[in-house]
C-alpha positions in Angstrom: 12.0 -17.3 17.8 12.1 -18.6 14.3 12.4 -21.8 12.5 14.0 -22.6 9.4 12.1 -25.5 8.0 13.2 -27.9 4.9 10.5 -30.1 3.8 10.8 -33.4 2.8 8.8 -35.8 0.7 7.6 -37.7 4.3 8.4 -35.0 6.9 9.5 -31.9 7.7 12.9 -31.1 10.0 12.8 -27.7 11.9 15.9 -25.7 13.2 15.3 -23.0 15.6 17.3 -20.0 16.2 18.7 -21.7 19.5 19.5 -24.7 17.9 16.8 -27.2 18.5 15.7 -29.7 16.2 12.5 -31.3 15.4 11.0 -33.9 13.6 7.3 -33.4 12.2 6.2 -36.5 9.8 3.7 -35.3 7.2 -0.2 -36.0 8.7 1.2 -35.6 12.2 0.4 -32.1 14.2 3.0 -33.0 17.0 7.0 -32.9 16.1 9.7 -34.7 18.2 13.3 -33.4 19.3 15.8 -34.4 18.0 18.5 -35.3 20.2 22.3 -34.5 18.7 25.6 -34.2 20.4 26.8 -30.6 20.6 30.9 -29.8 20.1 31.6 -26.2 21.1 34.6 -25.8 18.3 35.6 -22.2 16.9 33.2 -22.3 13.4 34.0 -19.4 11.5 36.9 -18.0 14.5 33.8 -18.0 16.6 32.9 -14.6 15.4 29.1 -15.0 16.5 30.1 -15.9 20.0 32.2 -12.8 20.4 30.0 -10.8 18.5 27.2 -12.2 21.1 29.9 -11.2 24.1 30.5 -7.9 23.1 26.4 -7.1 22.7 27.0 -8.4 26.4 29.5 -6.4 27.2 27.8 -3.6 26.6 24.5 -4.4 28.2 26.4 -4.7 31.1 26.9 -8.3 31.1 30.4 -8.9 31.2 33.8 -7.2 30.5 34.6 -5.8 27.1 37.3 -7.9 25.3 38.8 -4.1 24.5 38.4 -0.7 25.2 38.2 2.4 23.4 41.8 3.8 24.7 43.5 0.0 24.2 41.9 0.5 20.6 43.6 3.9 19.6 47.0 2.5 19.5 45.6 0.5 16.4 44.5 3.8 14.7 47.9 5.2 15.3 49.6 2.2 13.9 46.7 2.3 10.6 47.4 6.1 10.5 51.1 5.3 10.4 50.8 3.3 7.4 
């Protein structure tokens, strides 16, 4: 998985794509976690969480929030318009 780094003048800081962060001080080869407190909140309407449930859903992980036939009323209303 990826990191985005940011380097700083005495260390670099390292986000990965799951969320962890390190701490790397410049001349050091080892980095240390970096413990925060994490607040599930909606950022954004939570659009990458239901984006990441409906990948889910259809991997067969889980219900789909909607389905195809619920959805056509929603063309018939757009259609309507």
């Amino acid at each position: 998985m990826g990191k985005m780094l940011i380097e700083g003048a005495d260390a670099v800081i390292a986000l990965s794509g799951d969320g962890e962060i390190t701490l790397r001080g410049h001349g050091c080869n080892d980095s240390q976690s970096v413990p925060y407190g994490w607040r599930e909140h909606a950022f954004g309407g939570d659009c990458v969480y239901a984006l990441q449930r409906a990948a889910a859903a259809l991997r067969g992980e889980g219900p789909l929030e909607n389905t195809a036939t619920d959805y056509l009323v929603n063309i018939a209303i757009e259609e309507a318009l």
